[in-house]
C-alpha positions as CSV (number, residue, x, y, z in Angstrom):
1,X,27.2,9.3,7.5
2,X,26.7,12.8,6.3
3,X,23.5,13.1,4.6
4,X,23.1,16.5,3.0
5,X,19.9,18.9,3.6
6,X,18.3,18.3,0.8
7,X,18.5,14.8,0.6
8,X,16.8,14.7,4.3
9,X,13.8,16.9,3.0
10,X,13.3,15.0,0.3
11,X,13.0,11.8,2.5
12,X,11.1,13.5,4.8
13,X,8.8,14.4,2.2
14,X,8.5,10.9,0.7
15,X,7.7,9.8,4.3
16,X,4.4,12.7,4.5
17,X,3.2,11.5,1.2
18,X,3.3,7.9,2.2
19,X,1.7,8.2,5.0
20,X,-1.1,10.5,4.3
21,X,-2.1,8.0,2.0
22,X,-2.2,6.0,4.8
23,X,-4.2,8.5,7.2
24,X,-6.8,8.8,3.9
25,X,-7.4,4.8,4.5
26,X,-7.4,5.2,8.0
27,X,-10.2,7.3,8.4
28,X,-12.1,4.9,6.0
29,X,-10.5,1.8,8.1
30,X,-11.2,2.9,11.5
31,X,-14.8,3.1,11.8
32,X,-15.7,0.5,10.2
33,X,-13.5,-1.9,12.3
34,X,-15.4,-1.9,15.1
35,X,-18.8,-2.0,13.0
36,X,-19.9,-3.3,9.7
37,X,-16.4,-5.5,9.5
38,X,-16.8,-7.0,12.9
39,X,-19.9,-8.6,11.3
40,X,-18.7,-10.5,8.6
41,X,-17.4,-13.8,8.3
42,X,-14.0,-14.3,8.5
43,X,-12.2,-17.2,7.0
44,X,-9.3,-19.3,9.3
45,X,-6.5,-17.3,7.9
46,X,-8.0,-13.9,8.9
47,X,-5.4,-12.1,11.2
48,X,-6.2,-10.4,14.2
49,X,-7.3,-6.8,14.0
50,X,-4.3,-5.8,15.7
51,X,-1.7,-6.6,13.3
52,X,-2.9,-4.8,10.5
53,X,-1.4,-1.2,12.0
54,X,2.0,-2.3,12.5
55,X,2.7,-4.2,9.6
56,X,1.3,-1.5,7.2
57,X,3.2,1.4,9.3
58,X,6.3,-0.9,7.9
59,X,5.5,-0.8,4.6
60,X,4.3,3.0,3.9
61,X,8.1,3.4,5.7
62,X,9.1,0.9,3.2
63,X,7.7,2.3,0.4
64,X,8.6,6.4,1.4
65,X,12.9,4.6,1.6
66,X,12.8,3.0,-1.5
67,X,11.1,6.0,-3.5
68,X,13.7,8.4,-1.9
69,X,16.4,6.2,-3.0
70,X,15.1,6.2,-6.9
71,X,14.7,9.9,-6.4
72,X,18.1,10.2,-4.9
73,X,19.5,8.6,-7.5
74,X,18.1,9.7,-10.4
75,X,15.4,12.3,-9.6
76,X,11.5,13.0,-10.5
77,X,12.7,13.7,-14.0
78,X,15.1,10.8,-14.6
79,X,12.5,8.0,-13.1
80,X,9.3,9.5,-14.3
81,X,7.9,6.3,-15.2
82,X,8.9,4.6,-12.1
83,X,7.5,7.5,-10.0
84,X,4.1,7.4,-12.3
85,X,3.3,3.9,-11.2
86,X,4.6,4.7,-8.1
87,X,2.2,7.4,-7.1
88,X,-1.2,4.6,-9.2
89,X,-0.3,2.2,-6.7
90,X,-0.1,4.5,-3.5
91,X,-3.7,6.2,-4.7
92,X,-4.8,2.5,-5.9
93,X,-4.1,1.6,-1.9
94,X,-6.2,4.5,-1.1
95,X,-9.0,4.0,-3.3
96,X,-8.7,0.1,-1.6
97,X,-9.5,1.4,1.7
98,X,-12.5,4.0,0.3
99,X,-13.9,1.0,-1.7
100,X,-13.9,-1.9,0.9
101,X,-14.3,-0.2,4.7
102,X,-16.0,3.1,3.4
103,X,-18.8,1.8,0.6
104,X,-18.3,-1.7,2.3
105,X,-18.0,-3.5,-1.2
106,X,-15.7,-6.5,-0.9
107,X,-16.4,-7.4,-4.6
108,X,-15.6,-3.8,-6.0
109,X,-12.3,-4.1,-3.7
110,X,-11.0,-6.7,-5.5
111,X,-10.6,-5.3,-9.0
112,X,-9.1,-2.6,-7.1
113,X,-6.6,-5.0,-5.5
114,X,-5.9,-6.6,-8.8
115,X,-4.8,-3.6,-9.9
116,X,-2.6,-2.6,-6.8
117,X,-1.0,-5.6,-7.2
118,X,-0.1,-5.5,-11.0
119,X,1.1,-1.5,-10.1
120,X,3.1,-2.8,-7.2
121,X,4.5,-5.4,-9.2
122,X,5.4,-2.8,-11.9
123,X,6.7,-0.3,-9.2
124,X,9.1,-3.2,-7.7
125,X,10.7,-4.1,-11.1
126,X,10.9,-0.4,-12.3
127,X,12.2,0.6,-9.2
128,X,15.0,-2.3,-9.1
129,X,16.2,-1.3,-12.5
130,X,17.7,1.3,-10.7
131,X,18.0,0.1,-7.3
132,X,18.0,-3.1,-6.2
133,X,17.6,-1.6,-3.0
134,X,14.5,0.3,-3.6
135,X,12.7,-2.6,-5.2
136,X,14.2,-5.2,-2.4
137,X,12.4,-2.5,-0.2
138,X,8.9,-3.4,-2.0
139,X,9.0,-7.2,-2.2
140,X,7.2,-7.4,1.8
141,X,4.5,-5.0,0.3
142,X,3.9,-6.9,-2.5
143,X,4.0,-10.4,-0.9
144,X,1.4,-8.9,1.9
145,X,-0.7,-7.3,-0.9
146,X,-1.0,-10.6,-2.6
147,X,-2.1,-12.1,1.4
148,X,-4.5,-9.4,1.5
149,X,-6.0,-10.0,-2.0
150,X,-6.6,-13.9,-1.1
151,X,-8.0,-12.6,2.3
152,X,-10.3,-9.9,0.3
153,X,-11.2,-12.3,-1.9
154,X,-12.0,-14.6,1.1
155,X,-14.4,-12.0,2.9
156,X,-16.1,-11.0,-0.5
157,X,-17.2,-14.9,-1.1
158,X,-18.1,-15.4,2.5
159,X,-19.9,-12.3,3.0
160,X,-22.2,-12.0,-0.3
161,X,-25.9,-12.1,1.4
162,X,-24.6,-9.4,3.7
């Protein structure tokens, strides 16, 4: 497969973007694992701490293919509405992380979810106009979203005295 140049920076690029948005939630993430969320109540379906890294190192690598393939296909110009909901949901999933580890506000998290899941939703169908590929790519993010707003939810009910 020869891939030109060009089409390697640009998914290279896609692949930065994607997961700086992922090292801005991290830093909000990461000390508060080990502090304020240790404490809270968790419901049964809570996964271990663990998991949460992996899977979501999958799905910014998800999300970084299937934009490169919308851009490869059609570019920034051609997919500008794709791309605009594209880049709400990726700062909607930063804003996420700020919003429930940084200000520690379950409640306020979940409007945010809400809306990172409608602009995923969007994303996916917008993007598989033109792909199917690109929004195939989008369906595990979406279906983990939709686990991690019932989770949210979860922690925000349990956790309201705190």
């Amino acid at each position: 497969m020869n891939i030109p140049l060009r089409e390697w920076l640009g998914l290279a690029g896609f692949i930065v973007i994607c997961f700086a948005a992922a090292g801005i939630g991290g830093a909000f993430t990461g000390p508060a694992i080990g502090g304020w969320y240790a404490l809270l109540k968790k419901p049964a379906f809570n996964p271990p701490n663990w998991i949460f890294g992996p899977v979501w190192t999958v799905l910014y690598l998800s999300m970084a293919l299937a934009a490169w393939l919308i851009w490869k296909r059609q570019g920034f110009a051609g997919a500008m509405l794709p791309f605009t909901f594209f880049f709400i949901q990726l700062a909607l999933n930063c804003l996420w992380s700020i919003i429930f580890f940084g200000l520690h506000n379950p409640g306020l998290a979940c409007a945010d979810i809400i809306l990172l899941w409608s602009a995923i939703a969007a994303t996916l169908l917008l993007f598989y106009r033109i792909s199917p590929a690109a929004g195939g790519l989008l369906i595990p993010y979406l279906a983990w979203v939709s686990y991690a707003a019932l989770l949210n939810f979860a922690l925000w009910r349990m956790n309201l005295e705190v």
